[in-house]
C-alpha positions in Angstrom: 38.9 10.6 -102.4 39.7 11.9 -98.9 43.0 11.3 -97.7 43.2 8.4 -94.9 42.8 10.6 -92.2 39.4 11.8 -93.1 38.0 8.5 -93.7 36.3 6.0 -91.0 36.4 2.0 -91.9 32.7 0.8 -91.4 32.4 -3.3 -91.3 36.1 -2.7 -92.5 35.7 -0.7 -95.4 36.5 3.3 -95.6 34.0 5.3 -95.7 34.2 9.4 -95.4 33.9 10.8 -91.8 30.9 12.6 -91.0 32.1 16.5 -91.9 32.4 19.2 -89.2 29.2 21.1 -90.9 27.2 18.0 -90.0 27.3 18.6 -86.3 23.2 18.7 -86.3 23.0 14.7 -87.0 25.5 14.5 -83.7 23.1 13.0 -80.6 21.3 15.2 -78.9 22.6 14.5 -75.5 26.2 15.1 -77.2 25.5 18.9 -76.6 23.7 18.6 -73.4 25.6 15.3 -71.6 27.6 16.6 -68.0 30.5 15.0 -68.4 32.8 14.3 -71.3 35.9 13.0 -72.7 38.2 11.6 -75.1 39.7 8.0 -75.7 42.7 8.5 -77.8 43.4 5.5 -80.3 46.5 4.7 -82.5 48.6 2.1 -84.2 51.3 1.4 -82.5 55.0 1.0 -84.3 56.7 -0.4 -80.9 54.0 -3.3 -80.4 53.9 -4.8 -83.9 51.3 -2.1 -85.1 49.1 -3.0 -82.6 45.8 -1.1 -83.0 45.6 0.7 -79.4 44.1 2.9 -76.8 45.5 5.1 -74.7 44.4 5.1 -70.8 45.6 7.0 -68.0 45.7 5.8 -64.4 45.3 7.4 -60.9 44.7 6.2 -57.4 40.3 7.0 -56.6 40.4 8.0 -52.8 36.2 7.3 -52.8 36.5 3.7 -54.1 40.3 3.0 -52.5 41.6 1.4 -56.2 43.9 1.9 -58.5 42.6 2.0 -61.8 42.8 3.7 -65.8 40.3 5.2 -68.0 40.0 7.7 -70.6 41.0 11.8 -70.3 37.2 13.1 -69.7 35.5 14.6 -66.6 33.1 17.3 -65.6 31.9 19.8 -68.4 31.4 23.7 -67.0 27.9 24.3 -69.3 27.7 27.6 -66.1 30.7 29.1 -68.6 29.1 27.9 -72.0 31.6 25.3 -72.4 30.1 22.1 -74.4 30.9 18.8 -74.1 33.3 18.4 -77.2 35.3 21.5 -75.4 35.1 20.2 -72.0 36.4 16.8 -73.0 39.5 18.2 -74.7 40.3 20.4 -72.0 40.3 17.5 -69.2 42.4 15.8 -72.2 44.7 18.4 -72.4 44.9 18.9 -68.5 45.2 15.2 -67.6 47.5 14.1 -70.5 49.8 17.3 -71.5 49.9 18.7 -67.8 48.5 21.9 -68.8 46.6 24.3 -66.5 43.0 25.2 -67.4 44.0 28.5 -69.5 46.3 26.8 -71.5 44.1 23.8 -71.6 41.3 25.8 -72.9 43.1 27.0 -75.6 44.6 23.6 -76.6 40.8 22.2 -76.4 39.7 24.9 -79.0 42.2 23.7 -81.2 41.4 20.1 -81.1 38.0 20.7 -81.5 38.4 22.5 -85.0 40.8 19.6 -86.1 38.9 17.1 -84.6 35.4 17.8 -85.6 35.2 16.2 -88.9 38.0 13.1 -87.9 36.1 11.5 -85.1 36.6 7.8 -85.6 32.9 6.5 -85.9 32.1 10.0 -87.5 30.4 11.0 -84.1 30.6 11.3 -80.6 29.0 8.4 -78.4 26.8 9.5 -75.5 26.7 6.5 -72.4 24.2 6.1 -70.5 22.9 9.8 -71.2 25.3 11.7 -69.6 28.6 11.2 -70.9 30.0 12.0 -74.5 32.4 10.1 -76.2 34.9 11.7 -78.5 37.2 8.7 -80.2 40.0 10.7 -81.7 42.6 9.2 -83.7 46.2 10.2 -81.9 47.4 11.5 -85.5 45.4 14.2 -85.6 45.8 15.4 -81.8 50.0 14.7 -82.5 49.3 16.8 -86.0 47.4 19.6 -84.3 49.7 20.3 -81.2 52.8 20.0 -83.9 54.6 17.3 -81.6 57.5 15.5 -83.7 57.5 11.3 -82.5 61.0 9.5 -82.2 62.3 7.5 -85.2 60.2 4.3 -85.0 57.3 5.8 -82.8 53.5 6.5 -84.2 51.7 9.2 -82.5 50.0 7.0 -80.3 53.5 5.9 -79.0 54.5 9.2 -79.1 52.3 11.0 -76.3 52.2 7.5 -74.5 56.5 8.5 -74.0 55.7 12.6 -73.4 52.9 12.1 -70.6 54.2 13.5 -67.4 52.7 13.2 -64.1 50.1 15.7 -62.5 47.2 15.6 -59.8 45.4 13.6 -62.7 47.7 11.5 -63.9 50.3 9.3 -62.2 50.5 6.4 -64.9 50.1 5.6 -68.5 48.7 2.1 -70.5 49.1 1.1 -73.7 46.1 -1.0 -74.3 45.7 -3.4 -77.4 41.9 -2.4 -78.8 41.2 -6.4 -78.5 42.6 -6.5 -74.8 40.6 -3.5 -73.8 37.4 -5.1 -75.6 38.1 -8.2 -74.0 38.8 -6.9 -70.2 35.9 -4.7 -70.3 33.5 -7.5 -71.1 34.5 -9.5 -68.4 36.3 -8.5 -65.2 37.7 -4.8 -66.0 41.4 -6.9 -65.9 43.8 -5.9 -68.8 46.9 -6.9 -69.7 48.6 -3.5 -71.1 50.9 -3.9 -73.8 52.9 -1.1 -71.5 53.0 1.0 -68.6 54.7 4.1 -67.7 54.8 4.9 -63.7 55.1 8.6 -63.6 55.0 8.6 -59.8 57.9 6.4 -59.1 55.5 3.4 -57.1 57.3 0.7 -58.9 55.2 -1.7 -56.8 52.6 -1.4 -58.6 51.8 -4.3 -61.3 52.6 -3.0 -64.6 51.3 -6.8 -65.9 47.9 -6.1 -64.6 45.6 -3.3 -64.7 42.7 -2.4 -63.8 40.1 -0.5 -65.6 37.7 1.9 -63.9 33.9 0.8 -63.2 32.1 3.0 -65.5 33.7 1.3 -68.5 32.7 -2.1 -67.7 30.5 -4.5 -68.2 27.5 -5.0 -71.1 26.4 -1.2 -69.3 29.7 0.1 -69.3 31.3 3.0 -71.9 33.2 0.5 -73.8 30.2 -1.6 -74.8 28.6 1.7 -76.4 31.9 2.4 -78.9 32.6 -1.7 -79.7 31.7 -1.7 -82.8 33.0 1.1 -83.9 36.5 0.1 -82.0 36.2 -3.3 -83.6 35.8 -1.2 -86.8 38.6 1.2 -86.6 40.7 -1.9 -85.8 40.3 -3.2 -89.0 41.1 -0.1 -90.8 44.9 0.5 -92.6 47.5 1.0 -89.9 50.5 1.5 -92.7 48.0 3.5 -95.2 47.5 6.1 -91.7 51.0 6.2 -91.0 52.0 7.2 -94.7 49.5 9.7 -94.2 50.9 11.3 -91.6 55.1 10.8 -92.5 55.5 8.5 -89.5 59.0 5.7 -90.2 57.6 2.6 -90.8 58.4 -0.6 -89.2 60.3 -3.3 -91.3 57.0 -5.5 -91.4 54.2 -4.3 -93.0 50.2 -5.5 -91.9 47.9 -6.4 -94.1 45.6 -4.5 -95.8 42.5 -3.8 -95.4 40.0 -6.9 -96.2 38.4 -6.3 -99.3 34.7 -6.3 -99.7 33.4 -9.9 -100.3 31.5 -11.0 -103.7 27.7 -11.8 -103.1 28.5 -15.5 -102.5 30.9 -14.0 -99.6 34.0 -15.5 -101.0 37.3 -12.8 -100.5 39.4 -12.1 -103.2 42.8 -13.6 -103.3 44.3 -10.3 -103.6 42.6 -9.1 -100.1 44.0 -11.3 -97.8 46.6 -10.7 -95.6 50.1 -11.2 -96.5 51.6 -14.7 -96.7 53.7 -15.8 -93.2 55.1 -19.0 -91.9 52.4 -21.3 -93.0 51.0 -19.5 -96.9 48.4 -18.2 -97.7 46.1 -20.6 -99.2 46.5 -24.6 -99.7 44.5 -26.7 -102.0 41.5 -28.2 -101.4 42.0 -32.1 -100.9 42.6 -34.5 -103.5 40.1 -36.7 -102.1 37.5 -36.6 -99.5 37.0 -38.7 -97.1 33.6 -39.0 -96.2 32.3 -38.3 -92.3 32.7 -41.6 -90.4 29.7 -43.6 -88.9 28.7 -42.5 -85.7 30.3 -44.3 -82.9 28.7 -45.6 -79.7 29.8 -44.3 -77.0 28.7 -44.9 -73.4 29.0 -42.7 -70.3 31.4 -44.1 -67.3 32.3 -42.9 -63.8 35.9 -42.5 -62.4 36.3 -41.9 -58.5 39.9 -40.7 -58.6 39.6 -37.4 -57.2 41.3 -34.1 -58.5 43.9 -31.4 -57.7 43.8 -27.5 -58.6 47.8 -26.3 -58.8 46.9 -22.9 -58.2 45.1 -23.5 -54.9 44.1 -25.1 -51.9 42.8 -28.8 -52.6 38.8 -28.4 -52.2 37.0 -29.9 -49.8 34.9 -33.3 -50.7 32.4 -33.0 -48.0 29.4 -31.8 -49.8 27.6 -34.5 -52.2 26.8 -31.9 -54.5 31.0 -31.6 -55.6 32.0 -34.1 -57.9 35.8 -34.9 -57.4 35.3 -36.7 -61.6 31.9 -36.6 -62.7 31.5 -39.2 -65.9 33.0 -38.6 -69.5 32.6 -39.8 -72.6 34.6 -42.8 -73.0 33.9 -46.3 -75.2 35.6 -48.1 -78.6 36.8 -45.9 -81.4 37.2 -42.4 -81.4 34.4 -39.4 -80.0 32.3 -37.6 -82.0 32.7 -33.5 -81.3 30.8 -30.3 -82.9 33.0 -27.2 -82.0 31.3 -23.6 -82.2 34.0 -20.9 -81.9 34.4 -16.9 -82.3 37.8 -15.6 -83.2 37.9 -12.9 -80.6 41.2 -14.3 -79.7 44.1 -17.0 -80.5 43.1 -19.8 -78.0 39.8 -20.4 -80.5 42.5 -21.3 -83.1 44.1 -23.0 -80.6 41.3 -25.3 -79.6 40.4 -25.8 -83.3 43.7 -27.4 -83.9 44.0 -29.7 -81.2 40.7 -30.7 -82.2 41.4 -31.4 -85.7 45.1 -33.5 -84.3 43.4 -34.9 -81.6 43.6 -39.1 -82.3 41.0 -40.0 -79.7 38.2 -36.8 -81.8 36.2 -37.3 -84.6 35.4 -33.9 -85.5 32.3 -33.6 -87.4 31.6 -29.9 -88.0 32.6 -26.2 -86.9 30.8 -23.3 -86.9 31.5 -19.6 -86.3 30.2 -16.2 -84.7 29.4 -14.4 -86.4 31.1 -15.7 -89.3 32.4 -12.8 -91.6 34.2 -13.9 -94.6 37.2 -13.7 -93.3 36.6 -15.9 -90.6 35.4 -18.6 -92.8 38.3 -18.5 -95.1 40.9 -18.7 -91.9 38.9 -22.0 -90.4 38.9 -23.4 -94.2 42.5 -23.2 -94.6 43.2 -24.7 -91.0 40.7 -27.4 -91.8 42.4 -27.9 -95.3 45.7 -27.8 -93.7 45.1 -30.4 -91.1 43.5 -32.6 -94.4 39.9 -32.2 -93.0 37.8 -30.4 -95.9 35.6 -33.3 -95.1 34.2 -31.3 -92.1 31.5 -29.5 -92.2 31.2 -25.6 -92.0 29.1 -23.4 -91.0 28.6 -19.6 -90.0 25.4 -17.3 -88.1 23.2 -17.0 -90.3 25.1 -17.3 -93.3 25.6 -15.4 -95.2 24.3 -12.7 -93.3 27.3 -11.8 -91.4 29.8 -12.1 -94.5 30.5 -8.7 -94.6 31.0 -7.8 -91.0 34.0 -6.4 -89.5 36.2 -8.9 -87.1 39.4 -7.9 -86.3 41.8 -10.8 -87.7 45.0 -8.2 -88.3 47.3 -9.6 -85.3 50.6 -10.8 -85.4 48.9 -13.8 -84.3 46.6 -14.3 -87.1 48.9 -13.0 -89.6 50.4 -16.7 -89.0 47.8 -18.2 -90.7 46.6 -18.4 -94.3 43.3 -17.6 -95.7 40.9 -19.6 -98.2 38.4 -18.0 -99.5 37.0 -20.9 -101.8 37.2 -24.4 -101.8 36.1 -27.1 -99.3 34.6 -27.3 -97.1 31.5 -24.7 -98.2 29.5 -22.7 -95.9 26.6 -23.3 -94.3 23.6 -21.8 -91.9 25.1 -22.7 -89.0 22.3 -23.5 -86.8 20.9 -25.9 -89.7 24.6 -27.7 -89.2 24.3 -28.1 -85.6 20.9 -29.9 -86.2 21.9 -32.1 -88.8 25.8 -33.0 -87.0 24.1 -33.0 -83.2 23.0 -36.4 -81.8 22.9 -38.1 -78.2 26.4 -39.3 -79.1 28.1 -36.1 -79.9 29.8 -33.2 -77.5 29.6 -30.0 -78.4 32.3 -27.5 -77.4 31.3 -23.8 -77.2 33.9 -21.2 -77.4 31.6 -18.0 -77.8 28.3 -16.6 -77.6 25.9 -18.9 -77.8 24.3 -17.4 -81.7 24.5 -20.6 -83.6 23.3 -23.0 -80.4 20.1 -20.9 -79.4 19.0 -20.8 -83.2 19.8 -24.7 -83.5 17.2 -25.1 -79.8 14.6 -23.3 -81.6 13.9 -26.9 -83.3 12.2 -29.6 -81.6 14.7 -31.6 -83.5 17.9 -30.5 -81.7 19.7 -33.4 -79.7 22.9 -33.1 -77.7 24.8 -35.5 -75.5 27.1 -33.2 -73.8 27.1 -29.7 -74.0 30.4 -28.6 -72.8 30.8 -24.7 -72.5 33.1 -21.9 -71.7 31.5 -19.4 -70.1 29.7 -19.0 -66.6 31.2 -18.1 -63.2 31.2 -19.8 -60.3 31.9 -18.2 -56.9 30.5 -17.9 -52.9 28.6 -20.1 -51.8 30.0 -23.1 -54.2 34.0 -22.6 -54.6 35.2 -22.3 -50.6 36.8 -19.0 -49.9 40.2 -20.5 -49.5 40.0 -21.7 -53.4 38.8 -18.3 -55.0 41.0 -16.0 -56.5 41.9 -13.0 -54.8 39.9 -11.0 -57.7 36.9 -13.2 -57.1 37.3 -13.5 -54.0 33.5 -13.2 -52.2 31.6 -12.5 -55.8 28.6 -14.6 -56.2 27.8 -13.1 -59.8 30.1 -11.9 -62.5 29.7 -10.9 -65.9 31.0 -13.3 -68.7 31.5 -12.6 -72.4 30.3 -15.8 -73.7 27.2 -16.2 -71.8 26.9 -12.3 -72.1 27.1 -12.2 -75.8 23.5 -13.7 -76.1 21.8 -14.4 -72.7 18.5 -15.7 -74.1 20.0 -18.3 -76.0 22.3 -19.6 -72.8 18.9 -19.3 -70.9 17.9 -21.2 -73.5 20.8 -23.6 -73.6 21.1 -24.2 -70.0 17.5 -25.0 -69.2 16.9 -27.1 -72.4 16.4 -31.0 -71.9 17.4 -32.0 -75.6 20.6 -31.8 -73.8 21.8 -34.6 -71.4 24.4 -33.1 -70.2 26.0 -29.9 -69.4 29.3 -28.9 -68.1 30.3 -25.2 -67.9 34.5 -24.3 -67.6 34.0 -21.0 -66.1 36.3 -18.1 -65.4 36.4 -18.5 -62.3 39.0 -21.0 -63.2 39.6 -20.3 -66.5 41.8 -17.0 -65.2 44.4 -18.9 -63.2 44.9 -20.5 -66.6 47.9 -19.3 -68.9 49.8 -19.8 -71.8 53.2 -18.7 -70.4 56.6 -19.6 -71.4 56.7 -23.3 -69.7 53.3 -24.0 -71.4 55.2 -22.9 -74.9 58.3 -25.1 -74.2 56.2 -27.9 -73.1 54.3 -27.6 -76.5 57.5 -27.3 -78.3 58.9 -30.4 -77.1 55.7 -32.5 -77.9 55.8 -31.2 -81.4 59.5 -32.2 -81.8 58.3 -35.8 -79.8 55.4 -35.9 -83.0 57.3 -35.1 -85.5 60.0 -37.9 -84.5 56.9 -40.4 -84.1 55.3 -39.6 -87.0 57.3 -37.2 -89.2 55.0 -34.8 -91.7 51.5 -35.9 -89.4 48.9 -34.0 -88.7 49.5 -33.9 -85.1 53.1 -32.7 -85.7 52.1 -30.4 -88.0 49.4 -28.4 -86.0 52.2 -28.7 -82.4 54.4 -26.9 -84.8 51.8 -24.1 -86.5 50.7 -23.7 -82.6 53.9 -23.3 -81.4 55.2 -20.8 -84.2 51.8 -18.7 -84.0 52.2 -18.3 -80.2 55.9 -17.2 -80.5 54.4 -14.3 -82.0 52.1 -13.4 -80.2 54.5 -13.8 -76.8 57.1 -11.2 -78.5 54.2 -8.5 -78.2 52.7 -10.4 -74.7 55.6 -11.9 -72.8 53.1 -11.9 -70.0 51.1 -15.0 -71.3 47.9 -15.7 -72.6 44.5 -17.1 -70.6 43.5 -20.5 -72.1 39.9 -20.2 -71.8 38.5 -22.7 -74.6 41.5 -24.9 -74.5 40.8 -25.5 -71.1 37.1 -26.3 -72.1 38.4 -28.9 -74.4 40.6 -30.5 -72.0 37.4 -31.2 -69.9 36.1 -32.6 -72.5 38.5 -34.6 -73.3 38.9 -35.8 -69.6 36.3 -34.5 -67.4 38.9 -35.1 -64.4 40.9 -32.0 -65.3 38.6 -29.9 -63.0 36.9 -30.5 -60.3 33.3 -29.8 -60.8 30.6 -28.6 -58.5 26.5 -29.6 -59.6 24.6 -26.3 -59.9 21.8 -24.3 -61.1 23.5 -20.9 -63.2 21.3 -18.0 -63.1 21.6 -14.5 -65.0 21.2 -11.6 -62.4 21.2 -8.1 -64.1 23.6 -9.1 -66.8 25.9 -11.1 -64.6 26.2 -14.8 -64.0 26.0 -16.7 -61.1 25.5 -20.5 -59.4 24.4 -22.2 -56.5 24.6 -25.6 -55.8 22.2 -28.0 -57.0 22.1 -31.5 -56.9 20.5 -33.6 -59.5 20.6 -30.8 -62.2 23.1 -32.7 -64.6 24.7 -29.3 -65.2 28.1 -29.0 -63.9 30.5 -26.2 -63.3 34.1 -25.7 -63.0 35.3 -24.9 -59.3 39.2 -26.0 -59.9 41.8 -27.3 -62.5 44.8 -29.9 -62.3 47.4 -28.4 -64.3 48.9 -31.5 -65.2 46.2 -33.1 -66.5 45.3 -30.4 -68.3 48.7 -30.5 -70.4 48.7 -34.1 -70.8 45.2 -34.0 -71.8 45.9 -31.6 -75.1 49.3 -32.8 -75.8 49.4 -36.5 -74.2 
């Protein structure tokens, strides 16, 4: 076998990298693109073995920002350099200070080790004109015979040797799932650190920005997501081994072993037991699904507060200070589609499945690898609901793709492969569960919701979404955040992740009503310190009111998951689909605004719209948002 280095993980599975004599099956444009350059990725040892990128950040005089991409620039073809060679030497001169000579030199060298180590196998060509090389930091640190620090990976390493040049006046450490998750929506990262080489300490080291070109469904990072959703996946302790680096005290798991044709994981692939095991029994008993209650639709007038801005002007009939919720005897029925691009999907799940006003009736996933369904089976088992239903894209099509579940965060969590509840197709769930009484809470592209519209069968009461954006012309100026601030379109990863089927969803009328929590609001929302106490204290309040509940018992998994995950982000987390569940819960936590949404060149947009029964987010009161998860 080839040692670690020399393997790529496809769908998280190692397979060999494509050899240096294999150049010919490269892309064509990777010997004829302009410009070039190299996005240097690692584990890192300091951040909990955070799979990372590394990104380097100068002031652009043109545009007037701030802002951090890779090491690449303009290739001299005039003096027979190729791309490959021209993007190591910009790497060399932007990130080891060198000048051209002895950047030239450096680049010939990296190009020989690098050749047949290129995570993906290849280089990546966007848009035509500029190649991608993703090279691992191991084999750069390896080449240039650089010696990391007791506890530092290589990746750590030249993120603490950088020093500043005309190029290069900052450093970011960038989580792979941060920088997937920025790029897809408003180029906003939270780094997992910055080093100011300049000495501008004014500058926000808990916010960066990333640089145009990489935005966006057309931006760079959308061309190498797989394949950086991929090499996250792969075998951070197997690569360090490889390379003699100290390890930390905690291992991460290993790698996700392939699934069985029924896409069930083996016990022995899952990732190492933490606070809450690794796998609990199925239920003694099952309960069976509870009758369908009535429920019937009623109007509040009492109006709304954001606590992040200016209170929002009534005076137009098409803004609804508390348009009408679900309300009536007994408790509501819910249908929750999710992703697990990152912990507030868990996060909703759980206050679903605790939530004594919700009758949960089935959840379904995108895309719904294996090991996504056996994290939402043991949650579901935990909580004592195997009695819910379960369901994945196309199942099980998807079983053996790669999804990044190796954080701190979800290391928390168990894994069951088998048991109850079993898989299903989840749009053929979502037709069977779905009726004029039910809400259905989206957390994530819209897969399993456009498949369930393509039968004339599909009914929905409420369709309540995150996802959209809302900005001039219906939130007033003085309400919009300053990174919003005069946008009428922006792009959105839900709603971006499949635009035909929220086309789809949006203009269909076997849905009653829809309500859209868009970022707009959605990023003034945060999982900080004071959200973590208050959810500490309601699980100790639980616990005294009902000692060993369910309730108590998902407060408590919540609160011990998220202290992990604010030891590696003390900055906080955005609460995206919790906050879409708090809406639907109580319809008064934001004040919504009646619009059309439109899709404008991959970007989303609204304009106001009376009479369209779909509803968007335009303000939040924090308040009721907290008492409406933990009330």
């Amino acid at each position: 076998a080839l040692p670690i280095s020399q393997r790529q993980f496809v769908q998280g599975l190692p397979v060999p990298f494509m050899a240096a004599s294999k150049e010919c099956k490269w892309p064509k444009e990777a010997f004829r693109a302009g410009n070039a350059g190299v996005l240097l990725v690692g584990f890192s040892a300091r951040h909990g073995n955070a799979p990372a990128v590394l990104l380097g950040g100068r002031f652009y005089v043109g545009k007037k920002t701030y802002a951090y991409t890779d090491f690449g620039g303009g290739v001299d073809h005039k003096k027979g350099e190729t791309p490959q060679e021209g993007a190591y030497r910009e790497l060399a001169e932007e990130l080891l200070s060198q000048d051209e000579e002895a950047a030239k030199l450096t680049a010939e060298k990296l190009c020989a080790a690098t050749a047949s180590r290129l995570v993906g196998g290849r280089p990546f060509v966007h848009k035509k004109s500029y190649a991608m090389f993703i090279a691992p930091a191991e084999v750069v640190v390896e080449t240039l015979r650089l010696t990391p620090a007791e506890g530092e990976t290589a990746i750590d390493h030249l993120f603490e040797s950088a020093t500043r040049n005309s190029e290069l006046t900052s450093l970011a450490l960038v989580s792979i799932e941060e920088l997937l998750r920025g790029a897809a929506e408003d180029g906003k990262l939270r780094p997992l650190s910055v080093r100011c080489l300049d000495g501008d300490m004014a500058r926000s080291s808990e916010e960066i920005s990333l640089r145009g070109v990489l935005t966006g469904t057309g931006g760079s990072v959308f061309t190498v997501k797989s394949t950086l959703e991929a090499f996250a996946m792969s075998d951070s302790v197997q690569i360090r081994q490889r390379w003699d680096y100290p390890q930390p005290t905690q291992a991460p798991p290993a790698l996700a072993a392939k699934d069985d044709a029924h896409g069930d994981v083996p016990d022995a692939a899952m990732p190492k037991q933490r606070r809450w095991g690794r796998q609990c029994a199925a239920p003694d008993s099952l309960s069976a699904v509870p009758e369908p209650l009535s429920k019937s639709m009623q109007s509040s007038s009492s109006a709304s507060t954001c606590s992040t801005t200016a209170p929002l002007p009534n005076t137009r009939n098409a803004l609804l200070t508390r348009p009408a919720g679900m309300s009536g005897q007994g408790r509501a029925q819910y249908v929750f589609d999710m992703e697990t691009g990152d912990p507030d999907d868990v996060l909703t799940l759980l206050f679903l499945c605790s939530h004594p006003d919700v009758e949960l009736r089935a959840v379904t996933i995108t895309p719904g690898s294996s090991e996504q369904v056996a994290l939402v089976r043991w949650l579901l088992q935990k909580m004592n609901m195997g009695h819910v239903r379960l369901g994945a894209q196309e199942w099980p099509a998807n079983a053996q793709k790669a999804v990044p579940l190796n954080t701190g965060f979800y290391r928390s969590f168990g894994r069951s492969p088998n048991g109850v509840p079993a898989c299903e197709v989840a749009a053929e769930l979502l037709l069977e569960c779905c009726d004029e009484r039910t809400t259905l809470v989206t957390g994530g592209p819209l897969h399993n919701l456009g498949a369930a519209l393509g039968s004339h069968d599909f009914r929905l009461g409420r369709w309540v979404a995150q996802g959209g954006f809302a900005g001039e012309g219906v939130v007033p100026r003085e309400a919009q955040m300053d990174k919003f601030k005069g946008k009428k379109v922006c792009s959105t990863w839900n709603f971006c992740g499949h635009i035909p089927a929220a086309e789809r969803a949006l203009a269909s009328e076997a849905i009653s009503r829809k309500i859209c929590v868009s970022k707009n609001v959605c990023h003034a929302v945060y999982y900080d310190s004071a959200w973590h106490d208050a959810l500490g204290l309601a699980a100790r309040q639980e616990d005294t009111r009902t000692p060993g509940g369910t309730r108590a018992l998902a407060f408590r998994m919540m609160h011990d998951a998220m202290d992990e995950y604010l030891r590696h982000k003390p900055g906080g987390k955005k609460l995206h689909d919790p906050l879409a569940l708090a809406v639907a819960l109580d319809e008064s936590v934001c004040e919504l605004a009646e619009v059309h949404l439109f899709c404008q060149k991959g970007q989303w947009g609204s304009v106001l719209s009376p009479g369209s029964n779909t509803f968007i987010s335009v303000a939040y009161d924090a308040s009721k948002f907290q008492a409406a998860l933990l009330g």
